[in-house]
N, C-alpha and C positions, 0 to 999 in steps of 0.2 A: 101562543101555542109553541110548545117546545117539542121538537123531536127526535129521537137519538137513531140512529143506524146502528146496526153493530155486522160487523165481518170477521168472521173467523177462518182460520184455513181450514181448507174444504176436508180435510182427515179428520176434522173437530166438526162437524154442520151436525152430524147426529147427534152425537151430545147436546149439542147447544139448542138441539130440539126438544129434549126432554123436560117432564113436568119439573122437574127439579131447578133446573139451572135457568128456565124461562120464568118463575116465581122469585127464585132471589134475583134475577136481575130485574124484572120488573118492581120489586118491592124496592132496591136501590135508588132505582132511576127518578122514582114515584118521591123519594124521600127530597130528591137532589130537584126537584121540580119539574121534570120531564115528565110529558102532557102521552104521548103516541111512542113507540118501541118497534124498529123494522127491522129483521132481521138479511141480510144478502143473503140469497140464496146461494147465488152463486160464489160464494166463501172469500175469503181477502183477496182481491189482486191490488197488487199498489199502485197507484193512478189511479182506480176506481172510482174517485170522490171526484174530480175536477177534471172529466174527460173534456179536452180540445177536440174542434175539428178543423182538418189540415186544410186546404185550398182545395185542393182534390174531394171534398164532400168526408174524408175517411176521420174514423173519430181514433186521436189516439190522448193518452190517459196522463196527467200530470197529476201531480199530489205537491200542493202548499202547505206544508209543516211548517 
């Protein structure tokens, strides 16, 4: 199973809710072999993908490029 995330910045989440823009990426994705499609709600923050937690219990947010 393949699954794609997408995040966008949060001034873009409406858009990227619409029937429009959720049908061509879902037909993209589908083409590219992507199984399931999830969108962030909560819109791009960088680190978001590969949150650490510190010592202290607190989660902070790394990004592997």
């Amino acid at each position: 199973m393949l699954l794609a995330r997408i995040e966008v910045a949060p001034d873009e989440l409406e858009r990227a809710r619409e029937r429009e823009f959720v049908e061509t990426v879902r037909a993209e994705l589908s083409e590219r072999g992507v199984d399931h499609v999830t969108l962030d709600l909560h819109g791009y923050r960088s680190g978001s993908v590969s949150p650490e937690e510190t010592a202290g219990g607190e989660t902070t947010a790394t990004r592997n490029d």
